[in-house]
C-alpha positions in Angstrom: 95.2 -1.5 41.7 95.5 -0.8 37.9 100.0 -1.3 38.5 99.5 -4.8 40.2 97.1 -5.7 37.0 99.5 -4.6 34.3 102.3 -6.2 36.3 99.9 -9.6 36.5 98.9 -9.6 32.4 103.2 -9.0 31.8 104.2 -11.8 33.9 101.0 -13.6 32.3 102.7 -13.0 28.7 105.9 -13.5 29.8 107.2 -10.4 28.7 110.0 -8.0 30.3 109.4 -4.4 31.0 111.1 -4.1 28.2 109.9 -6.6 25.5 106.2 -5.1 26.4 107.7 -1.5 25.5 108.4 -2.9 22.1 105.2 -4.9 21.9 103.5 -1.1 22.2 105.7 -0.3 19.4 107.4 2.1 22.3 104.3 4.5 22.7 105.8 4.3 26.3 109.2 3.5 27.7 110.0 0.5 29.9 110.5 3.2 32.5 107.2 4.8 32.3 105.6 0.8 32.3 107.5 0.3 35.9 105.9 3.6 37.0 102.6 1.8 36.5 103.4 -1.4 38.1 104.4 1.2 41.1 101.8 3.2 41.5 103.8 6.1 40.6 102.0 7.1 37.9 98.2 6.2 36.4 98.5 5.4 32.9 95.9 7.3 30.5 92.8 6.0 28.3 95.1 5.5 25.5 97.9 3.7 26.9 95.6 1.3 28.4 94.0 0.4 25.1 97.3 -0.2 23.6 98.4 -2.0 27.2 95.5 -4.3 27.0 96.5 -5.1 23.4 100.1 -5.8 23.8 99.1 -8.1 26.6 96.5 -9.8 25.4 93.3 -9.1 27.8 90.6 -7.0 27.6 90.8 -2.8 29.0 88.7 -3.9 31.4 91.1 -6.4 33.2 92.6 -3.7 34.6 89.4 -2.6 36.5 88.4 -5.7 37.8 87.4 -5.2 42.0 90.2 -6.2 44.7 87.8 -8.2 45.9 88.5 -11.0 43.0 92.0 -10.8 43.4 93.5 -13.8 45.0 96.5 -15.0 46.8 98.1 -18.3 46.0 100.2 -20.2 48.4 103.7 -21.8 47.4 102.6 -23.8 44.2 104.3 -27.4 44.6 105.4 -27.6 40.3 105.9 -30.8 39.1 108.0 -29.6 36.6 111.6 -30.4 34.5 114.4 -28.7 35.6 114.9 -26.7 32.2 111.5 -24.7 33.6 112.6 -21.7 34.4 111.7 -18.9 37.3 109.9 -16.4 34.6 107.5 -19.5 33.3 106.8 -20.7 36.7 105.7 -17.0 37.2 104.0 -16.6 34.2 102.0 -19.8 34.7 100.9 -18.6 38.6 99.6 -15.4 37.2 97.7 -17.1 34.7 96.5 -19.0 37.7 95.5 -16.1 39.5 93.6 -14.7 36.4 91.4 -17.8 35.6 90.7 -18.2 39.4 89.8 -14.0 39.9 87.2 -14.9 36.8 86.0 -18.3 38.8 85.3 -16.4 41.8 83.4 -13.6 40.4 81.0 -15.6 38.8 80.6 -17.6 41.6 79.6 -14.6 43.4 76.7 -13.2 41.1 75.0 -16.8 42.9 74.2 -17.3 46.4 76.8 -18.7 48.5 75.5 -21.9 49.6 74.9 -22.9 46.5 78.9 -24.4 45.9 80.5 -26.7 48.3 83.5 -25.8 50.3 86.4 -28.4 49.7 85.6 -31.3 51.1 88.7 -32.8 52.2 89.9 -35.8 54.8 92.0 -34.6 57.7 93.1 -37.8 58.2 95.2 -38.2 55.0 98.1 -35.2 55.9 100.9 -37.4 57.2 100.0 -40.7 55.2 103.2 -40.7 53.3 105.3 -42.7 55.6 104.0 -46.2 54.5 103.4 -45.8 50.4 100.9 -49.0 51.0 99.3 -47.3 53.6 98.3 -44.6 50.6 95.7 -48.0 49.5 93.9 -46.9 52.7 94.1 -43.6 52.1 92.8 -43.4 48.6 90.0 -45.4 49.5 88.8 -43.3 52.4 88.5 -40.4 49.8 86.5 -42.2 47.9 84.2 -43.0 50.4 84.2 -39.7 52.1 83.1 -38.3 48.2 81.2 -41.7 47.6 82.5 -43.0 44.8 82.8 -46.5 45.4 85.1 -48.5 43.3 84.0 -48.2 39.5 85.8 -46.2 37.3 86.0 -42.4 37.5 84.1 -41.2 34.1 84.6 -37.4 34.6 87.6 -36.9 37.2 87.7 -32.9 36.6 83.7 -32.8 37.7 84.0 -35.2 40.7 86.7 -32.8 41.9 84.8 -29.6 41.0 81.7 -31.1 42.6 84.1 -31.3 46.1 85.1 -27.8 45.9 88.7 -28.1 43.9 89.2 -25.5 41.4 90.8 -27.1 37.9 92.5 -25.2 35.8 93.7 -26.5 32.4 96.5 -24.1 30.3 97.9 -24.8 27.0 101.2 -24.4 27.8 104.4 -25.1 25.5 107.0 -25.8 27.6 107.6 -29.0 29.7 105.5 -29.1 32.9 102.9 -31.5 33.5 101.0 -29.6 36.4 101.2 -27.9 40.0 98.8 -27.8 43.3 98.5 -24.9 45.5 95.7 -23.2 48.0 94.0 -20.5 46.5 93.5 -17.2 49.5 94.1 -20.4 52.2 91.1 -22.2 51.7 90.4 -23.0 48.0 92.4 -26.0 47.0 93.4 -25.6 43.1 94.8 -28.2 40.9 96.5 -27.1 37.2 97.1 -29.4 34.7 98.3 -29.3 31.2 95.8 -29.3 28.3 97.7 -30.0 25.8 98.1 -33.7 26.6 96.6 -37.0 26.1 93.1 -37.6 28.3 94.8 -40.6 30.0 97.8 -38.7 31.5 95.6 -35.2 31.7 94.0 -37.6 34.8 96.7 -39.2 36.3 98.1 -35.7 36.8 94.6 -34.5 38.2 94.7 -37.4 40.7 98.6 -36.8 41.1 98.0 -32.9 41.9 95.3 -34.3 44.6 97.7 -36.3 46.0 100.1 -33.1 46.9 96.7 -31.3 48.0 96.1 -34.1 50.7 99.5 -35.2 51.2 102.8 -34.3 53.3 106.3 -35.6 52.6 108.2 -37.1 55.4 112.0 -38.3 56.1 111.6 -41.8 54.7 108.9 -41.4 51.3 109.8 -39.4 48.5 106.1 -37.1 48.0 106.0 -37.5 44.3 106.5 -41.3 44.6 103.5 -40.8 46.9 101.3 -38.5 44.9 102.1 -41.3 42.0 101.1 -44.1 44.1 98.2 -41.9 45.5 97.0 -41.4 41.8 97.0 -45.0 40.7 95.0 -46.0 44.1 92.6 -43.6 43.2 91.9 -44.0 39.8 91.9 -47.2 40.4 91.5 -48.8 43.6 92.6 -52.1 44.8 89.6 -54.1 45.2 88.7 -52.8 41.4 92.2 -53.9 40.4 92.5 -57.3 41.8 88.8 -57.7 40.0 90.0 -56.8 36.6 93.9 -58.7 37.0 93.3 -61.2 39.7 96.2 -61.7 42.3 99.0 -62.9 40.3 99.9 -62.9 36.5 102.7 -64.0 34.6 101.9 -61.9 31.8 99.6 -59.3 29.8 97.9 -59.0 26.7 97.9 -55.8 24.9 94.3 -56.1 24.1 93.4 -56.6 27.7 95.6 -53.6 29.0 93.9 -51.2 26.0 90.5 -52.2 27.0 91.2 -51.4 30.8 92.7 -48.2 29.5 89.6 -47.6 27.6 87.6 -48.5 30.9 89.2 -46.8 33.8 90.5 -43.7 31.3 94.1 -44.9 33.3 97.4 -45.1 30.7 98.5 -48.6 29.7 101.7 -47.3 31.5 100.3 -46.5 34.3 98.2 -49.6 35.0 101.9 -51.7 34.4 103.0 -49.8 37.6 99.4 -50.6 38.9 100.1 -54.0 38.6 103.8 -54.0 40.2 102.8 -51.7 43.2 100.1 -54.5 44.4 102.3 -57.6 43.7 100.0 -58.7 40.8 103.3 -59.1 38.6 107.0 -59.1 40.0 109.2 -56.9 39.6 111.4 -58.8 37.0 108.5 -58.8 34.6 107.7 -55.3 35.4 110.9 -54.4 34.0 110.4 -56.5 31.2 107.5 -54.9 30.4 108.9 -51.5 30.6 111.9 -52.9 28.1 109.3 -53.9 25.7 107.4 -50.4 25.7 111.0 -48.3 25.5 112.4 -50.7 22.6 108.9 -50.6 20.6 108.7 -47.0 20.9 105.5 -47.3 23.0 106.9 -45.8 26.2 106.3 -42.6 24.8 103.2 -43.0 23.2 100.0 -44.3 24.1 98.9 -47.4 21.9 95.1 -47.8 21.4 92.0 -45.2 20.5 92.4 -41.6 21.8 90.1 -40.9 24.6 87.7 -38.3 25.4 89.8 -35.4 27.1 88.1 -35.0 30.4 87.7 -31.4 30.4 85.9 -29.3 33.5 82.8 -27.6 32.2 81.4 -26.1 35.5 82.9 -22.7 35.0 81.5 -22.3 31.4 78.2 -23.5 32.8 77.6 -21.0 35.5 79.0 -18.2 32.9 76.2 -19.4 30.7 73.4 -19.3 33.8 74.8 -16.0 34.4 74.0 -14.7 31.0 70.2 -16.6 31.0 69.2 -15.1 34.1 69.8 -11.3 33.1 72.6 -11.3 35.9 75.4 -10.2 33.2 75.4 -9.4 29.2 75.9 -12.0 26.6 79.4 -9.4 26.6 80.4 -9.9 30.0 80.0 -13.5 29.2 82.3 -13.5 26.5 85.0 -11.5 28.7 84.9 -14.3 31.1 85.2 -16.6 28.7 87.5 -15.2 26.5 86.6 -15.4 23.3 84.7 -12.7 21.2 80.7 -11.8 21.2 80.7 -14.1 18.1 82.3 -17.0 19.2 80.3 -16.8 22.4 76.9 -16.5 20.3 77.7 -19.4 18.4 79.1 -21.4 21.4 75.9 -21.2 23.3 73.2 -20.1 20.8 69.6 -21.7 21.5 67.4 -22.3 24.7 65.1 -24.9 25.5 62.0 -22.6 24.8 63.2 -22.3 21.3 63.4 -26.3 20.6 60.4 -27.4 19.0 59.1 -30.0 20.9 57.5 -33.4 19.4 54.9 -35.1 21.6 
C-alpha cells in the first residue's frame, strides 16, 4: 500500500524516479525509490519524512486506508495537443488524491445523508441531432428542478446532485476533463486558474461528456459545447432576454447578460447563432470584431464572482465541530497548516454575541 502511495504523490509532482532522488538530495537512489513503488522493499521512518517532503504531502498520506483509494475510469481530457502523457497523469493522480480525501470525510457521516448522482438515462445517445441537445438540457433541468433562471452557483447545483468537482491550479493548457470515479461517482475537473465565466461553461461542458455519447454523424465536443450553452442558458430564457431575431447587439446589453446568467459574452454570441436569433453572416461578423479588437481573448466587462464548490470544506469543518476529527486532521484534509486552518474557520455561533 505504502509503494502505490509514493508512486501516486510522484506522478502527482510530476517528478521521475529520478528527479525525486535529487529532490531527497539523493538520501536514496532512483533504484531503491522503484523498490518502494514495488513492494520490494518498505521504506524506513526517515526516508518517509524526507519522501513526504520532496513530494509535497503529509507522512501520513502514505497511511491512508485502501478503502479511500479510488479507481477512475478513462478521463475524456479536453486538452491541447502540446499536453503531454506525464501531465495528463499527473493531473489524474491529483484527481485521485482530492477524491480519496472527499470520500473519507464523507464517511465519518451517515450514508444517507449525500445523494447518489442523479442522472437522466434518457440523455446517453442524444448526440445525433445537436438541436435535439435543447430537449435534453431542459429535461436535466427539470429532473434537478431548476427551471429556467439563471444558475447562481453551478459548482453547488452539481454537488447537491452527487457530481464531485474538483478545481486544480494547473499551469499548463487544459481547460478540464470528466470521468467516473470507482463506476458510480461521476467527477467533473476544471481549471481554477480561469475566469468565473469560462470556469462554468467548462463545468456545464464536462457534464455534457458525463451525460453524453458521440456518434457517427456529431462531433461530442461540439455537443458538450452546445449541451453547455442550453444549459446555462436555456432556450425559453434566451429567446426572453434576445427575442427571436436581431440584426445586431449592444455591448452593454451582452455585459449585463454576462453579468446575469455568469455565461461569457463569447459564449452567448454562439448562444445567439445556435438558435437562429442572428445569422450566421453576422455571427461571423461579430467574431471579426472581437479577434480584431483584441476582445476574443479577453473578457470585456466586471470580473465575476469565481463560482467555487464549498461543500467539501464545509463537511471538513462539521467534522472538526462535532469532535469526529482534530482541528489537525482538518487541516490535513484541507491542506494547509494548523494555522491557516485556525484562522480560516476561527469562531462559532455560541461565541457571537448576540443583540436582541
Amino acid at each position: 500500500m505504502i509503494g502505490d502511495r509514493i508512486f501516486q504523490a510522484r506522478t502527482a509532482a510530476g517528478l521521475s524516479l529520478r528527479q525525486l532522488a535529487e529532490r531527497m538530495d539523493r538520501y536514496v537512489s532512483a533504484q531503491v525509490i522503484h523498490k518502494y513503488e514495488l513492494g520490494t522493499s518498505q521504506p524506513g521512518s526517515d526516508v518517509l519524512i524526507k519522501l513526504a517532503k520532496a513530494l509535497g504531502v503529509k507522512v501520513e498520506f502514505f497511511f491512508r486506508p485502501e478503502t479511500d483509494q479510488v479507481v477512475l475510469s478513462q478521463p475524456a481530457f479536453r486538452r491541447k495537443a502540446t499536453v503531454s502523457q506525464k501531465q495528463r497523469a499527473a493531473i489524474q493522480a491529483k484527481v485521485r488524491a482530492q477524491l480519496e480525501r472527499y470520500l473519507s470525510i464523507e464517511s465519518l457521516f451517515p450514508s444517507h445523508r449525500f445523494q447518489s448522482a442523479n442522472f437522466p438515462s434518457f440523455a446517453i445517445d442524444a448526440t445525433n441531432n445537436l438541436d435535439h441537445l435543447e430537449v435534453v438540457a431542459n429535461d436535466v433541468r427539470q429532473l434537478w428542478s431548476l427551471g429556467t433562471d439563471p444558475i447562481e452557483r453551478l459548482s453547488e447545483v452539481l454537488e447537491d446532485r452527487g457530481v464531485k468537482v474538483v478545481m486544480l491550479e494547473i499551469d499548463f493548457e487544459i481547460d478540464g476533463l470528466s470521468c467516473w470515479a470507482n463506476d458510480t461517482i461521476p467527477v467533473v475537473l476544471v481549471k481554477k486558474n480561469q475566469p468565473s465565466d469560462r470556469l462554468r461553461l467548462s463545468m456545464a461542458h464536462e457534464l455534457g461528456h458525463l451525460l453524453l455519447r458521440g456518434s457517427d454523424t456529431v462531433n461530442i465536443e461540439r455537443a458538450a459545447n452546445r449541451f453547455a450553452g442550453a444549459f446555462l442558458v436555456p432556450r425559453e430564457a434566451a429567446l426572453r432576454e434576445l427575442g427571436e431575431h436581431r440584426s445586431s447587439f449592444s455591448l452593454f446589453e451582452l455585459r449585463s447578460l454576462r453579468e446575469k446568467y455568469g455565461m461569457s459574452v463569447q459564449a452567448w454570441i454562439f448562444r445567439a447563432r445556435d438558435l437562429g436569433i442572428i445569422s450566421e453572416h453576422y455571427f461571423l461578423q461579430l467574431f471579426k470584431h472581437l479577434k480584431s479588437s483584441g476582445l476574443h481573448k479577453q473578457e470585456f466587462g466586471n470580473d465575476l464572482p469565481l463560482d467555487l464548490p464549498k461543500r467539501y470544506e464545509r463537511l471538513v469543518m462539521q467534522a472538526t465541530e462535532e469532535g469526529l476529527i482534530s482541528a489537525a486532521k482538518g487541516a490535513e484534509y484541507l491542506e494547509i497548516s494548523l494555522n491557516e486552518y485556525r484562522k480560516k474557520f476561527e469562531g462559532r455561533v455560541s461565541d457571537v454575541a448576540m443583540r436582541p
